[in-house]
C-alpha positions as CSV (number, residue, x, y, z in Angstrom):
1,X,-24.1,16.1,4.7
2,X,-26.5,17.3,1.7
3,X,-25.3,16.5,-1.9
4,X,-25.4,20.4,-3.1
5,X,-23.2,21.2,-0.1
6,X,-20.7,18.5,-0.9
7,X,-20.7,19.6,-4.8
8,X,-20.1,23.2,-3.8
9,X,-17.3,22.6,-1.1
10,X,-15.8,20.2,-3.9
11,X,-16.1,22.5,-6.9
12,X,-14.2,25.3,-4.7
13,X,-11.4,23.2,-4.0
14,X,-10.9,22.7,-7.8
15,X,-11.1,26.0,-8.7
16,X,-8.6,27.1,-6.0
17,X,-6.4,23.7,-7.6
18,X,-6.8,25.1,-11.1
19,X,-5.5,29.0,-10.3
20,X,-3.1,28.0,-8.2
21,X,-1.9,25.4,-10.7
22,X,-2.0,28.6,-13.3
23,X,-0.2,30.9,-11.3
24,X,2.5,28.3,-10.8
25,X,2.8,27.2,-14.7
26,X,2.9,31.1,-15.1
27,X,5.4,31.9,-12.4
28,X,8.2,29.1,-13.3
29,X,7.7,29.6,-17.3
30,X,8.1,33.5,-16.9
31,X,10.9,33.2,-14.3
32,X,9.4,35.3,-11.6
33,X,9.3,32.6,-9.5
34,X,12.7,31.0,-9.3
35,X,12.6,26.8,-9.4
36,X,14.9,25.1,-8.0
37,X,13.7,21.6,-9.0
38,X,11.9,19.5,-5.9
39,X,14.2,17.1,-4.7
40,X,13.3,14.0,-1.8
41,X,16.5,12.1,-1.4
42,X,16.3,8.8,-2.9
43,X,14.0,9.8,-5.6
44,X,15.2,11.7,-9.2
45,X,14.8,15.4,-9.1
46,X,12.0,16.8,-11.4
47,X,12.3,18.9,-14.4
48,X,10.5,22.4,-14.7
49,X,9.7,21.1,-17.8
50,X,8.4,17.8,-16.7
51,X,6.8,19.9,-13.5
52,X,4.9,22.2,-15.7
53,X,3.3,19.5,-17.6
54,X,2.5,17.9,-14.1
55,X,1.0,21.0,-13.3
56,X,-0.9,21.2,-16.7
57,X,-2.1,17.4,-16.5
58,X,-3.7,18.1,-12.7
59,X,-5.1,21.1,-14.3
60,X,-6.9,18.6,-16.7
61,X,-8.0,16.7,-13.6
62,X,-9.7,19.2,-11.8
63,X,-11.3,20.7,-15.0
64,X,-12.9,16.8,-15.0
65,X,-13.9,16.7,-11.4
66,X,-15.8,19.9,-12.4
67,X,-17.3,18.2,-15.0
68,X,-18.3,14.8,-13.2
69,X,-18.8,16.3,-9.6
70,X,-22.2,17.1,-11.4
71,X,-23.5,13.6,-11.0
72,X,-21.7,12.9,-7.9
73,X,-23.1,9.9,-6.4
74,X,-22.8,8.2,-10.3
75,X,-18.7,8.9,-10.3
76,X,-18.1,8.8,-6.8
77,X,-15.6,6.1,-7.4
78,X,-14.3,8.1,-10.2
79,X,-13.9,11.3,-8.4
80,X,-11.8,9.7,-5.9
81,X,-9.4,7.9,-8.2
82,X,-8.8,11.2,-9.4
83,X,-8.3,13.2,-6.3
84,X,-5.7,10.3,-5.5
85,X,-3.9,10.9,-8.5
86,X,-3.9,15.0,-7.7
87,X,-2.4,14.4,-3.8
88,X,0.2,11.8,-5.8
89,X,1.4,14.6,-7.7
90,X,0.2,17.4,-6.6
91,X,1.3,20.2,-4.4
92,X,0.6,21.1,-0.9
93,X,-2.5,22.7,-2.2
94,X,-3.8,19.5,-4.3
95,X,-2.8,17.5,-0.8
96,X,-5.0,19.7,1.7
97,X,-7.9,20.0,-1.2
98,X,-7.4,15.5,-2.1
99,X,-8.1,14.6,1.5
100,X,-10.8,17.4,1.9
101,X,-12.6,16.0,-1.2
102,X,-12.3,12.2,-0.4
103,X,-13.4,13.1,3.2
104,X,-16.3,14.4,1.7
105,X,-16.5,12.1,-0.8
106,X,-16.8,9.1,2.0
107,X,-19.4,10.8,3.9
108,X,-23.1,9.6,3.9
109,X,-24.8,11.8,1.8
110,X,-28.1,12.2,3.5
111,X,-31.2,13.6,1.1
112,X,-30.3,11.2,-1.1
113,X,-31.9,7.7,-1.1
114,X,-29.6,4.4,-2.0
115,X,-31.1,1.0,-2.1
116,X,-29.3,-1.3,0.8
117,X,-26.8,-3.4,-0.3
118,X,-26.6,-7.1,0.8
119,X,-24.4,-7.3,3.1
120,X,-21.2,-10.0,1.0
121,X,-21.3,-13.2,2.4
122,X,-17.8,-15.1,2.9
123,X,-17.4,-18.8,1.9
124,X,-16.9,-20.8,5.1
125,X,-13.9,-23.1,5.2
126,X,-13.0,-26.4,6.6
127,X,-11.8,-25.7,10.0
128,X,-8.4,-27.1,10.7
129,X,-7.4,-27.8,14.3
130,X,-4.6,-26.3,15.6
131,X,-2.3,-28.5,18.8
132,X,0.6,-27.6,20.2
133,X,0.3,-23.9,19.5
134,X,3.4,-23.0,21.1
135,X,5.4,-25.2,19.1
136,X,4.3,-23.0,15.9
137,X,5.3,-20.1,18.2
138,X,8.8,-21.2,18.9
139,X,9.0,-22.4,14.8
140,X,7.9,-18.9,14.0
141,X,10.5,-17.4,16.2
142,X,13.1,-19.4,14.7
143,X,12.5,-18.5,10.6
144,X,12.1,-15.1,11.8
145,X,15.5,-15.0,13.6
146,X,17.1,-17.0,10.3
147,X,15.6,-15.2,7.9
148,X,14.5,-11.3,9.1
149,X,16.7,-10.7,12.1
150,X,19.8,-12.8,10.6
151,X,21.0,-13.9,13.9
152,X,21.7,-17.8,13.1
153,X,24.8,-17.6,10.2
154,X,24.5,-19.8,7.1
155,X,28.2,-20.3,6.6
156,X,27.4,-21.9,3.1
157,X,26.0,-19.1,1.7
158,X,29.2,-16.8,2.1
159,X,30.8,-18.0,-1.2
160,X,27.8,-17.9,-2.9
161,X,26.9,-14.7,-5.3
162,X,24.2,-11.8,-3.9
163,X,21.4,-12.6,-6.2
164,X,21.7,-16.2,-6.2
165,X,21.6,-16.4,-2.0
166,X,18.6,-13.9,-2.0
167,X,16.6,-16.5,-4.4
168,X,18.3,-19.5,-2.6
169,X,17.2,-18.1,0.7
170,X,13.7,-17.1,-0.4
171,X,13.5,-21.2,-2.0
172,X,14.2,-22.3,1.8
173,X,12.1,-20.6,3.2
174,X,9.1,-21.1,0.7
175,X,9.5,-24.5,1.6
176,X,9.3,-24.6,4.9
177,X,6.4,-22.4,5.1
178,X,4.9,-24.1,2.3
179,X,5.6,-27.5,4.6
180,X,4.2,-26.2,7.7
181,X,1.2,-24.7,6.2
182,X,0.5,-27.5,4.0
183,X,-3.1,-28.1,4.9
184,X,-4.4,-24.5,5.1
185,X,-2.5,-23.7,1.5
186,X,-4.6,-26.5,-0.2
187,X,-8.0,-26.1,1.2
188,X,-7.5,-22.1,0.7
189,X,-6.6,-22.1,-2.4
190,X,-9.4,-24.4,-3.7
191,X,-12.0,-22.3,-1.7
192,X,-10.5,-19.2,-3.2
193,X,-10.5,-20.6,-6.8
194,X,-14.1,-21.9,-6.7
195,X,-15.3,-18.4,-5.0
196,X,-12.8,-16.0,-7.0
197,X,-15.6,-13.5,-8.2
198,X,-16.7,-13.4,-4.1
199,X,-13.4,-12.8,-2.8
200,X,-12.4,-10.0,-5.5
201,X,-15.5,-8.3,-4.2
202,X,-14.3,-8.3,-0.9
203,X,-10.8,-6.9,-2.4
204,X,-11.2,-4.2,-4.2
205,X,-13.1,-2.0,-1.9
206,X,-11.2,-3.2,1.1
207,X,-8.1,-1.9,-1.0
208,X,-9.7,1.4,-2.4
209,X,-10.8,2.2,1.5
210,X,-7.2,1.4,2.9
211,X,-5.3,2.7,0.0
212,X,-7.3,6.6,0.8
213,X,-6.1,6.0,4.5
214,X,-2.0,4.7,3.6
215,X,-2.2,8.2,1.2
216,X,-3.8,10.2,3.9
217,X,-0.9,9.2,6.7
218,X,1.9,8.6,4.4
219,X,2.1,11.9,2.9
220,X,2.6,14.0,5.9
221,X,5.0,11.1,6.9
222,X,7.5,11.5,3.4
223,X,6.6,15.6,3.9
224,X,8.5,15.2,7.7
225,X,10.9,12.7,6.3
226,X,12.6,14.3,3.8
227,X,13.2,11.2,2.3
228,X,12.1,7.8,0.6
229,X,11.8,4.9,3.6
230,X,15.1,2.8,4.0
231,X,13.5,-0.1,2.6
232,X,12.2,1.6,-0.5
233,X,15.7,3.3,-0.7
234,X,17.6,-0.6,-0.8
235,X,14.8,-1.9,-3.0
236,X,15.9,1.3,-5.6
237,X,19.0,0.2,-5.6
238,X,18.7,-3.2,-7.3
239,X,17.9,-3.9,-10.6
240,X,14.4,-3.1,-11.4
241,X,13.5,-6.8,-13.0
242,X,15.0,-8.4,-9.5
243,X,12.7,-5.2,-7.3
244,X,10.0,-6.4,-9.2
245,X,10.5,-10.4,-8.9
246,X,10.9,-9.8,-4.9
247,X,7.8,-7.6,-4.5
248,X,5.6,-9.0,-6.6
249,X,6.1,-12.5,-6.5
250,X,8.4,-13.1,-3.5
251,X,7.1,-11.0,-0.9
252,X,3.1,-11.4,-1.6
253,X,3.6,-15.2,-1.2
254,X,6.3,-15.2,1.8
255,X,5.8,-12.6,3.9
256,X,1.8,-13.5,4.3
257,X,2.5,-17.2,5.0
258,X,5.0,-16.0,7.4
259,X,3.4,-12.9,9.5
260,X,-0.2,-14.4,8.8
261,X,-0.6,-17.7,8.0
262,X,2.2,-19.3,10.8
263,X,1.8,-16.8,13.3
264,X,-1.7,-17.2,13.2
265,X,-1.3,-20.7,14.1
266,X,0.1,-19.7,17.9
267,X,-2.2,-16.4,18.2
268,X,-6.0,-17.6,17.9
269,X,-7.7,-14.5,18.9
270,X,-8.5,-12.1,16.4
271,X,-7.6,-8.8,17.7
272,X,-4.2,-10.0,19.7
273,X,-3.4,-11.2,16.1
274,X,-4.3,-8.3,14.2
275,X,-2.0,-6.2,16.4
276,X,0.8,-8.6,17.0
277,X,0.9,-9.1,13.3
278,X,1.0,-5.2,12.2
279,X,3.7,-4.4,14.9
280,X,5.6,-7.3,13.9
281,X,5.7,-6.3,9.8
282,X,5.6,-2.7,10.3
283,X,8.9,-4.0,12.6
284,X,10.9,-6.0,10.3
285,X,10.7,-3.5,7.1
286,X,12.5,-0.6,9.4
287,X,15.3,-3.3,10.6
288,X,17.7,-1.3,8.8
289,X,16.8,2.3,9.3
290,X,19.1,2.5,12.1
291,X,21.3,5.2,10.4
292,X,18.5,8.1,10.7
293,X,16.4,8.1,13.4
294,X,13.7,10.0,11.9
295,X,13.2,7.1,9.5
296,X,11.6,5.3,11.8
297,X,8.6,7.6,11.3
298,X,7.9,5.0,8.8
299,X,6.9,2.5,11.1
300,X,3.5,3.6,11.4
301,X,2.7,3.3,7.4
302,X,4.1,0.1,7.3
303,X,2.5,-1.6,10.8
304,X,-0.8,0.3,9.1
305,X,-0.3,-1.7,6.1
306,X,0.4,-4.9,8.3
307,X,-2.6,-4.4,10.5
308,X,-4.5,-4.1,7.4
309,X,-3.2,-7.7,5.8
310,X,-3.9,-9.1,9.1
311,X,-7.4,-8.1,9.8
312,X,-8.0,-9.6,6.3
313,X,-6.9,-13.0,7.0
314,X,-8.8,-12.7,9.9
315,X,-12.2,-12.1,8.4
316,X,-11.5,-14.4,5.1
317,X,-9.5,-17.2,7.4
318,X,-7.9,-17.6,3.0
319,X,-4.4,-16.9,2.8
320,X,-5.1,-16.1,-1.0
321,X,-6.7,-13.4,0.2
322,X,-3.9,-12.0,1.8
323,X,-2.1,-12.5,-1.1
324,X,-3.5,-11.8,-3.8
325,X,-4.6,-7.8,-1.8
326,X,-0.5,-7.6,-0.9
327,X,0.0,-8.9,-4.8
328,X,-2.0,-5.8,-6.1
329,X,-1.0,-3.6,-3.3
330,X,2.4,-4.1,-4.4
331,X,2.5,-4.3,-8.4
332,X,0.5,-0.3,-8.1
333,X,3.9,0.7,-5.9
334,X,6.2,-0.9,-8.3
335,X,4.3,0.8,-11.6
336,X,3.9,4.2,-9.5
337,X,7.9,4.0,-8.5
338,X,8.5,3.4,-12.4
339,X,6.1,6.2,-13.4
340,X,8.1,8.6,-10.8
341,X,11.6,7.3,-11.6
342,X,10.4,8.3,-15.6
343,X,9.3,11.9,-14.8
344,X,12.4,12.1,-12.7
345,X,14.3,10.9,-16.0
């Protein structure tokens, strides 16, 4: 697609964004069009105060894609953090007109010339062997019984408080992981630490590329919903410093030795991983959706997000990899749930 033809198509859509943004502000303020506050169960209701200044604020944003949309392929990255931001909070309109814009935005744009980028080359690790690859198989099965599915009873734990047994339980498990996988943890993390500048290059626009396709399906996904996934919904419920400790620290570190690092042990080729691996996560975050069937429309975000992780660890055979794109991935849902929980406030 020519660049004038993606700058017009672009410009449009904020212009349509900024009246219909006006006509809103100017509807709710006046009263003509009654508001009722938008509600998604789980989640605070919003304001018409705090929904008018929402409204005002993705004004501002399209007003700057016009600006920058000028010198496209100079802000390209900038125009699509922004157009992120608008389908975050945004309406239906700033929803259809977001994915219409990074669509465009992601397509080659052919009269203009780019020099060829080298092509990043990964470091190559020390291979470690692998025998007796169905014994990591049956170990894997086991931890994930104990600690996902729940089906082997700790009676020792029963008298012990909440908090405490989820940290104590967590501690368990980091050690036998961190047991198991004591070879790969060491050489990976050395690799990683002597290449950190090469591996954050291979982060970042892996996670800008697969955050645009998580917002893409997701949306439509919350819009059939109705309603925060179950998962999200328990994590609200605990005390934010403890949500915080679990996905940022806990989770990042666990759940990749766990659905990467062991199973990939028992499950040497790639794509049979990658698969096995996303099913299996997107799996165990809906074990407890059982009380609405429609939540398990969330499945598919989270196996997506799964998939993702694995075909990481795949390429970078670095488990620090895998952790450190889950850390990130999961400190920007943590800051956007406090942001959201703050306009709900």
């Amino acid at each position: 697609m020519k660049l004038a033809t993606k700058q017009i198509t672009i410009r449009i859509i904020s212009v349509i964004a900024i009246i219909v943004s006006l006509i809103s502000i100017y509807g709710f303020a006046s009263g003509i069009v009654p508001y009722e506050g938008i509600q998604i169960e789980g989640m605070p209701s919003i304001s018409l105060e705090v929904q008018i200044i929402l409204l005002s604020c993705l004004i501002a944003i399209n007003i700057l894609i016009l600006i920058l949309v000028q010198k496209l392929i100079k802000y390209k990255k900038i125009l699509i953090t922004l157009n992120i931001i608008q389908m975050l909070f945004g309406g239906m309109i700033h929803i259809i007109g977001g994915i219409i814009a990074l669509v465009l935005l992601l397509l080659d744009t052919k009269d203009v010339i780019e020099e060829p980028k080298k092509p990043l080359k990964l470091p190559e690790l020390e291979k470690i062997e692998v025998k007796r690859k169905w014994l990591y198989l049956i170990l894997w099965i086991l931890l994930f019984s104990v600690f996902y599915l729940g089906l082997i009873p700790m009676p020792f734990l029963q008298n012990i408080p909440s908090i405490l047994r989820i940290f104590l339980l967590y501690g368990i498990q980091a050690l036998i992981l961190g047991y198991l996988l004591r070879k790969d943890i060491k050489r990976d993390f050395l690799t990683f630490k002597g290449n950190l500048k090469t591996y954050m290059k291979y982060i970042f626009p892996k996670l800008g590329i697969f955050f645009i396709i998580y917002i893409v399906i997701s949306i439509p996904i919350a819009l059939i919903a109705r309603q925060i996934s179950t998962n999200q919904a328990q994590l609200n419920e605990l005390p934010l410093a403890l949500t915080a400790t679990m996905a940022i620290i806990f989770a990042p570190i666990l759940e990749e030795l766990m659905f990467r690092g062991l199973l990939r042990k028992s499950i040497p080729n790639d794509t049979i991983f990658m698969i096995i691996s996303g099913l299996i996560f997107g799996t165990a975050h809906m074990l407890y959706a059982e009380e609405n069937l429609t939540m398990y429309i969330y499945i598919i975000p989270y196996t997506l997000l799964g998939y993702f992780l694995a075909r990481s660890y795949a390429k970078t055979n670095n488990i620090f990899t895998n952790i450190s794109i889950h850390f990130l991935w999961n400190t920007f849902a943590i800051i956007l749930n406090i942001v959201v929980q703050f306009i709900g406030a």
